[in-house]
C-alpha positions, 0 to 999 in steps of 0.5 A: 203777105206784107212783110215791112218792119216796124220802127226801132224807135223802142227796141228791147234785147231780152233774155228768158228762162223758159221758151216763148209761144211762138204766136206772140211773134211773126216768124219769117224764117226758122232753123232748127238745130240739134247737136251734141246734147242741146237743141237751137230754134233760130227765127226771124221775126218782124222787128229782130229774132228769137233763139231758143236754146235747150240743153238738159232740162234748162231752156234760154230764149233770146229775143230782140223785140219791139218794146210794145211786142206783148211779152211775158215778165214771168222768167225774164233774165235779162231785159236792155233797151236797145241803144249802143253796146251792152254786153251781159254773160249768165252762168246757168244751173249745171254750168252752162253758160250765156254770154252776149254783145249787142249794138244798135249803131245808127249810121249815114244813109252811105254806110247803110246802102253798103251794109245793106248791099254787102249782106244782101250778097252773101247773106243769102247763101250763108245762113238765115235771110229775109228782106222785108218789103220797103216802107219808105220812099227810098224803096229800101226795104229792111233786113234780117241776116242771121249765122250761126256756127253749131259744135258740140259744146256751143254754138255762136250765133251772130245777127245783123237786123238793118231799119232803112226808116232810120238808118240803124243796125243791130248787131248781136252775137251771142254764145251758148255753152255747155259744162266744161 
C-alpha cells in the first residue's frame, strides 16, 4: 500500500466531544491504552493523528487532519488551522481536564533532514512511528513520531509530524487529566 502524505498547505487541529469512525481516516499505526480509570487510542494517520481518550462517560478526540478530510461539526469543541502556535485548554463536565500546544514551524531543507534524521533514530524504539514513502524528487519521505507518557491520572502525549514537500513540522502535546 502506498503510503506518501498529502500537503499541509490546509491543516487543521480539532478537538471532538465524542469518538470519530475510524473509516474517515487512513490509519497507519495504533496503541491503545488503558490506565487508571480512562482508556486512549492513539493513531497515525495520513496527514497527522487521532487520539481518542475515554474516561467516565466522557469521550474527547483530537485530530490533526487535512481541511478537506470530510469531518463531523456535530460535537466539534475546538477547531485552529494550523499555522504557528496556539494554545487551547478545556475544563470537562466532572472536572476532567484538557489542555493543549501546537505548531506548524516550517524550517530550512537543513534543519529539516536533522529533525528528520534525528526521530528516525529514536523515534523507532520509543513510541508510535511511521515513515511514509517519498513523494518528491528528494526521496525524503514524511513522518509521523508520536509519544505518550500514561499515569494513573493523565496522560501527556506529544507528536511530531514532518512534510518534506514544504519543509514544515507539527508539533503538538497534548494533556488529558482526570479530577483532582
Amino acid at each position: 500500500m502506498l503510503s506518501v502524505r498529502p500537503k499541509i498547505a490546509e491543516l487543521v487541529f480539532q478537538l471532538y466531544g465524542r469518538s470519530l469512525h475510524p473509516e474517515l481516516f487512513v490509519i497507519h499505526r495504533t496503541q491503545k491504552i488503558e490506565r487508571g480509570d480512562y482508556t486512549a487510542t492513539i493513531q497515525i494517520t495520513s496527514t497527522g493523528h487521532i487520539i481518542c481518550w475515554q474516561y467516565s462517560g466522557l469521550t474527547l478526540t483530537e485530530v490533526a487532519a487535512g481541511a478537506h478530510q470530510p469531518l463531523p461539526s456535530k460535537r466539534r469543541l475546538m477547531s485552529y488551522s494550523m499555522h504557528g502556535e496556539q494554545k487551547d485548554r478545556l475544563e470537562c463536565r466532572g472536572g476532567a481536564r484538557y489542555e493543549t500546544t501546537f505548531s506548524l514551524d516550517r524550517v530550512t531543507p537543513e534543519i529539516f533532514h536533522t529533525v528528520q534524521q534525528e526521530v528516525q533514530l529514536g523515534g523507532v524504539q520509543l513510541g508510535l512511528f511511521h515513515l511514509f514513502d517519498a513523494s518528491n524528487r528528494y526521496g525524503l519521505g514524511a513522518m509521523s513520531y508520536i509519544h505518550f507518557q500514561s499515569r494513573d491520572r493523565s496522560l501527556l502525549v506529544r507528536a511530531l509530524h514532518t512534510f518534506p514537500d514544504d519543509f514544515a513540522i507539527v508539533k503538538s502535546q497534548s494533556l488529558f487529566s482526570l479530577p483532582s
